[in-house]
C-alpha positions as CSV (number, residue, x, y, z in Angstrom):
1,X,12.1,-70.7,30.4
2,X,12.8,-68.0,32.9
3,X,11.1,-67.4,36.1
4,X,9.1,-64.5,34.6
5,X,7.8,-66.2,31.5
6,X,6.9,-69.3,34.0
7,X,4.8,-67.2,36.2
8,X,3.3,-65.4,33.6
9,X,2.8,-68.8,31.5
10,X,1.3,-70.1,34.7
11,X,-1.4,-66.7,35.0
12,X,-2.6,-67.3,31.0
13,X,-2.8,-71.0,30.8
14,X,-4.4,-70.8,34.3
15,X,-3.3,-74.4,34.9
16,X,-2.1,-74.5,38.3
17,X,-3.9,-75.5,42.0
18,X,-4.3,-72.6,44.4
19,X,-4.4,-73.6,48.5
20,X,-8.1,-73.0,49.4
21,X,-9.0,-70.7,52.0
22,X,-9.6,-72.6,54.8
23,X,-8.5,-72.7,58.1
24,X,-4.9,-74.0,58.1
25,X,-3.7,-76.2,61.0
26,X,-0.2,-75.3,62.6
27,X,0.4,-78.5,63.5
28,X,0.9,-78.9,59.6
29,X,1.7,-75.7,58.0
30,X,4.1,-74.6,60.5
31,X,7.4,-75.8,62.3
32,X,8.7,-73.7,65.7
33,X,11.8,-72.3,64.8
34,X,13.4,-71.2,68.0
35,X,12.1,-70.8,71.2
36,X,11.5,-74.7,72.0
37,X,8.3,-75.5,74.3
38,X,7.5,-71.7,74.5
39,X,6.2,-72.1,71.4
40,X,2.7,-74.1,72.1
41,X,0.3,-76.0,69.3
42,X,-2.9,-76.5,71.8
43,X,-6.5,-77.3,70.6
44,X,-5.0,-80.2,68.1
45,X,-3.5,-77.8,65.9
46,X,-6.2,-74.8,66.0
47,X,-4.1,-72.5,68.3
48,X,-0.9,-71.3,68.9
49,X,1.1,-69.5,71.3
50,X,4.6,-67.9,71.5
51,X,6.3,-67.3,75.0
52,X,9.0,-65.0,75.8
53,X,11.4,-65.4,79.0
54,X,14.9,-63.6,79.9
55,X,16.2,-66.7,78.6
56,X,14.6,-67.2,74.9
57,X,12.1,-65.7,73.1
58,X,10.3,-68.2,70.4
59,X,9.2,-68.2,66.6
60,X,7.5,-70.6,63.7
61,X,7.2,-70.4,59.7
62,X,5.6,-72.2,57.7
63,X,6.1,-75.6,55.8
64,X,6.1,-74.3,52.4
65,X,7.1,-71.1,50.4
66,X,5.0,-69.1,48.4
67,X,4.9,-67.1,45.5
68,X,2.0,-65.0,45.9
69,X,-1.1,-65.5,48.3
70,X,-3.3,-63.5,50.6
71,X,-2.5,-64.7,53.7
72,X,-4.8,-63.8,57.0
73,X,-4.1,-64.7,60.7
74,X,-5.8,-63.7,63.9
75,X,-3.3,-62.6,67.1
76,X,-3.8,-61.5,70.3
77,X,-1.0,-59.7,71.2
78,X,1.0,-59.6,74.6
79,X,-1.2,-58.0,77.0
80,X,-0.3,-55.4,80.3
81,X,3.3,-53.8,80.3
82,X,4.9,-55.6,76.9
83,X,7.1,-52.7,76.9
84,X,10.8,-54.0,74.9
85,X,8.9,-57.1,73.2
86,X,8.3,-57.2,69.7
87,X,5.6,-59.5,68.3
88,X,6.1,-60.2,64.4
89,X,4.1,-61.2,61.6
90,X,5.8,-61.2,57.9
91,X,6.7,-63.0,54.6
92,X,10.1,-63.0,53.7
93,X,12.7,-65.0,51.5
94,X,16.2,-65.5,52.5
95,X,19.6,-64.0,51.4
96,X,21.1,-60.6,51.7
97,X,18.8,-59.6,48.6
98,X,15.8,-60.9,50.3
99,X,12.2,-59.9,49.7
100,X,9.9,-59.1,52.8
101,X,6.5,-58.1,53.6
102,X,7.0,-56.5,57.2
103,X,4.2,-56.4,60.1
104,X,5.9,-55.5,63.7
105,X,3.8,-54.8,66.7
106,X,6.1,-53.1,69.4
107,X,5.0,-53.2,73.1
108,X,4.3,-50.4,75.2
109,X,3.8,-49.9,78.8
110,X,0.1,-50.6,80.2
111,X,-2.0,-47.9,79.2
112,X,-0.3,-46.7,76.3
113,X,-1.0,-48.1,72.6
114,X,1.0,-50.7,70.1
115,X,2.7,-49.4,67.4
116,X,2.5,-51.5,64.2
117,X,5.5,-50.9,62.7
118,X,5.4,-52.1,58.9
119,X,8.2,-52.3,56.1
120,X,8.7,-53.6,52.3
121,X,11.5,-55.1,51.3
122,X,13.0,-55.5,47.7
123,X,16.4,-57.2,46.4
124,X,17.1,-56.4,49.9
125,X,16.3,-52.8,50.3
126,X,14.1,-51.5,53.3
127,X,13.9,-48.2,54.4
128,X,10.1,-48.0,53.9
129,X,8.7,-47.9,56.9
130,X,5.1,-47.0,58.1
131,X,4.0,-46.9,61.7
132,X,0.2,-46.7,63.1
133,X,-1.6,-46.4,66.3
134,X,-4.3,-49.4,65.9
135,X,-8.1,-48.2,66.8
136,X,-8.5,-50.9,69.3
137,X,-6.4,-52.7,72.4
138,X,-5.1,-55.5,70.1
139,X,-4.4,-57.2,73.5
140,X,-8.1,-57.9,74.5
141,X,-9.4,-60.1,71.7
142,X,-8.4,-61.4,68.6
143,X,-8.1,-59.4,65.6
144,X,-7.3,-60.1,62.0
145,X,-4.3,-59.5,59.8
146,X,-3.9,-60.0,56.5
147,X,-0.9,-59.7,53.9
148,X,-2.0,-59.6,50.2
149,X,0.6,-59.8,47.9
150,X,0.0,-59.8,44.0
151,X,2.2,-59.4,40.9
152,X,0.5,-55.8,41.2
153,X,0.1,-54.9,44.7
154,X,0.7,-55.5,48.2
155,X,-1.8,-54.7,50.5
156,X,-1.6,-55.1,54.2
157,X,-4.8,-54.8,56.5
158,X,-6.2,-55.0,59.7
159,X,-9.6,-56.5,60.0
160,X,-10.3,-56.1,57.0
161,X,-9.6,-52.3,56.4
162,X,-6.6,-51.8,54.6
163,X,-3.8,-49.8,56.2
164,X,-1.1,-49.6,53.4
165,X,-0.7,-50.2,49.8
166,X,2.7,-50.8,48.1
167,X,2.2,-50.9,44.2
168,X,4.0,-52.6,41.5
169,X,5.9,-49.7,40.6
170,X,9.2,-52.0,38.6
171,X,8.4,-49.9,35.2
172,X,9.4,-46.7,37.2
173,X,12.6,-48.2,38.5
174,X,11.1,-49.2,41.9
175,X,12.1,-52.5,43.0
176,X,9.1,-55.2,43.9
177,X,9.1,-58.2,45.3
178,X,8.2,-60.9,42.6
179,X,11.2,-62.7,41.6
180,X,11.8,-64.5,45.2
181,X,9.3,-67.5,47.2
182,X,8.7,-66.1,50.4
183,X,7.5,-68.2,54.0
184,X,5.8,-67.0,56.5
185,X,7.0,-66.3,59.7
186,X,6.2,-64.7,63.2
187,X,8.2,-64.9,66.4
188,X,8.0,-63.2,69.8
189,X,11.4,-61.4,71.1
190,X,13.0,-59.2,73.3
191,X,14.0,-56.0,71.6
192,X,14.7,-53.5,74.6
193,X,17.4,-51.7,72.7
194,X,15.1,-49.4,70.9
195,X,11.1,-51.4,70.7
196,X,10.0,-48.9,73.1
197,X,10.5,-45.0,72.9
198,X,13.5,-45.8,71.1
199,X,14.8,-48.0,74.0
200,X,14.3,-45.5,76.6
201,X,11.8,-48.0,77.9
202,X,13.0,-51.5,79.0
203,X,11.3,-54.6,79.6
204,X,10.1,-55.8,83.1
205,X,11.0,-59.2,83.4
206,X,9.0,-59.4,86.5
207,X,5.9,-59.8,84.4
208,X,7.5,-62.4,82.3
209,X,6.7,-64.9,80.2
210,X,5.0,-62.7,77.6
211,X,2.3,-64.8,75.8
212,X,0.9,-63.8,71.9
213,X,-1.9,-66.2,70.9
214,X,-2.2,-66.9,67.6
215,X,-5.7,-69.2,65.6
216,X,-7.7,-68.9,62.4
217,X,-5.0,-69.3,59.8
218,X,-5.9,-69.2,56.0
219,X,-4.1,-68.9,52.8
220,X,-5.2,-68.5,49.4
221,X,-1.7,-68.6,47.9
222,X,0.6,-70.5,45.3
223,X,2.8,-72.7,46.8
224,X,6.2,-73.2,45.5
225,X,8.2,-76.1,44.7
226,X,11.6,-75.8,45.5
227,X,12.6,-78.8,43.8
228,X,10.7,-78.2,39.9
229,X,11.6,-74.9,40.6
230,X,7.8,-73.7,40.0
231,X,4.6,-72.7,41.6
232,X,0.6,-73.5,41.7
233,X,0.1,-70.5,40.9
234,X,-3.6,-70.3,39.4
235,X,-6.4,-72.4,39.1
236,X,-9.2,-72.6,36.8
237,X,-12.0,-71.0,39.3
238,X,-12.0,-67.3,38.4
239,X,-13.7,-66.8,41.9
240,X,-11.1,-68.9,43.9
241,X,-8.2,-66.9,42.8
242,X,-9.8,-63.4,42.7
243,X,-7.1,-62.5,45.0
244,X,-4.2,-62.7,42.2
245,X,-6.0,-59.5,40.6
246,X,-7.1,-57.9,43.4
247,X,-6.6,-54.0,44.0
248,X,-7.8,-51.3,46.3
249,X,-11.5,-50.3,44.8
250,X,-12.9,-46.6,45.7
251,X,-14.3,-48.0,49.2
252,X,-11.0,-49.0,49.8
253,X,-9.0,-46.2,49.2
254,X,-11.4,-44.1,51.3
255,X,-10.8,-46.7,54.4
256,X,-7.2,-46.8,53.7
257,X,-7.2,-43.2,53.6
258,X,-9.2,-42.8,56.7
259,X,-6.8,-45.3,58.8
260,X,-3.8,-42.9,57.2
261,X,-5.7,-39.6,58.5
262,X,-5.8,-40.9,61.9
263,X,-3.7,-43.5,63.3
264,X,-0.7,-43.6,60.9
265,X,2.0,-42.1,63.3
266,X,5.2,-42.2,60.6
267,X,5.5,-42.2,57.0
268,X,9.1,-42.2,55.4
269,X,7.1,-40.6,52.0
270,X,6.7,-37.6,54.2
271,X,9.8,-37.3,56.1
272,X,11.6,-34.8,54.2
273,X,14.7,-34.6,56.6
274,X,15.3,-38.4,55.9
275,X,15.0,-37.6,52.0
276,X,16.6,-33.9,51.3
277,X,17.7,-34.8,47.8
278,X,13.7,-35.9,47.2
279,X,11.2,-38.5,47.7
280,X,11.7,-42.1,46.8
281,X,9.3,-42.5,43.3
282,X,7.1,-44.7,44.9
283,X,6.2,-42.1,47.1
């Protein structure tokens, strides 16, 4: 059976254990990946930060890979002048023709707003990039985000308002990713060279370290196993894995409209000097 007919044979037997969506622990679903003691469990596995110095910044995925979920996280990003640091928040598999579902917050100086910089990779192609303004200082409290990611859609959001959809759009000739197990990841690091303005704006190490905080983990997702080659991919609560299905409904593609109207600062679907010969079809 190929990895198409599983999944789907997995969706129509609905047969398959789904993780419930409870708060996850770090000190289990995670493992630092860089950065050594600047990245911090605290609270007995509740909270998290990541630390960046001159010398390193720091970075964590998770345990296991999925194959669809909706994933949520609350951060509080780097506060004051985070000018050159980049805070990051994505799935992604591995390989040159890697999937990845793409949340970057760059740094600005005091004052002046984040940028979430967002992306979509497919079979290793990019280039579809989004930017927004958020409507509040994601450096003064926690906020939520949350990647959904569905054999039809991927929906990213922000507190709960969605921000940006990227359909299932394969049957036009638009590459998707759903043939590739993804982890989660996020790290903290210095990207001077162009984070800020384009790299006009470098980062003062004199207010170093830079601290992102991180708590309130939860996944509804299928995990994967690498070694049967499978995933939990359903289960036989309708409710519990309304996620699988889920879509933007006509409240949703009002918000999503309304974040679009007034905080969304780049679009490559409207940047007709990138794209002369036309549009990319998703767009």
């Amino acid at each position: 059976m190929n990895y198409h007919s599983m999944v789907l044979g997995c969706l129509l037997v609905i047969s398959c254990l789904v993780v419930a969506a409870s708060a996850g622990n770090f000190n289990q679903d995670f493992k630092t990946t860089f950065g050594g003691g600047r990245a911090n469990i605290q609270d007995s596995g509740n909270l998290l930060t990541l630390s960046l110095d001159r010398a390193s910044g720091s970075g964590f995925q998770s345990v296991n890979q999925y194959m669809y979920g909706k994933f949520d996280i609350q951060m509080k990003l780097v506060p004051g002048n985070s000018a050159g640091t980049v805070t990051t928040y994505y799935l992604s598999s591995v390989g040159s023709g890697h999937d990845e579902i793409d949340l970057e917050f760059l740094g600005n100086l005091s004052g002046d707003p984040y940028v979430l910089h967002t992306n979509v990779f497919a079979q290793g192609k990019g280039d579809r990039e989004q930017q927004f303004y958020l409507w509040f200082d994601p450096t003064k409290d926690f906020h939520t985000y949350s990647m959904l990611w569905n054999p039809q859609t991927i929906i990213i959001s922000v507190d709960g308002t969605p921000i940006r959809q990227f359909k299932n759009m394969a049957s036009n000739g638009v590459a998707f990713p759903n043939g590739q197990p993804m982890w989660i990841y996020s790290s903290l690091w210095d990207a001077e060279d162009w984070a800020t303005r384009g790299g006009l704006v470098k980062t003062d190490w004199s207010q170093a370290p830079f601290t992102a905080t991180y708590r309130n983990y939860t996944a509804q997702a299928c995990i994967w196993s690498s070694t049967s080659s499978s995933s939990s991919c359903t289960t036989s609560s309708s409710s519990a894995n309304s996620w699988m299905s889920e879509s933007l409904d006509n409240t949703g593609q009002a918000r999503i409209k309304w974040v679009q109207n007034n905080y969304m600062i780049y679009n490559y679907c409207t940047d007709a000097k990138r794209f002369p010969q036309g549009f990319p079809p998703e767009c």
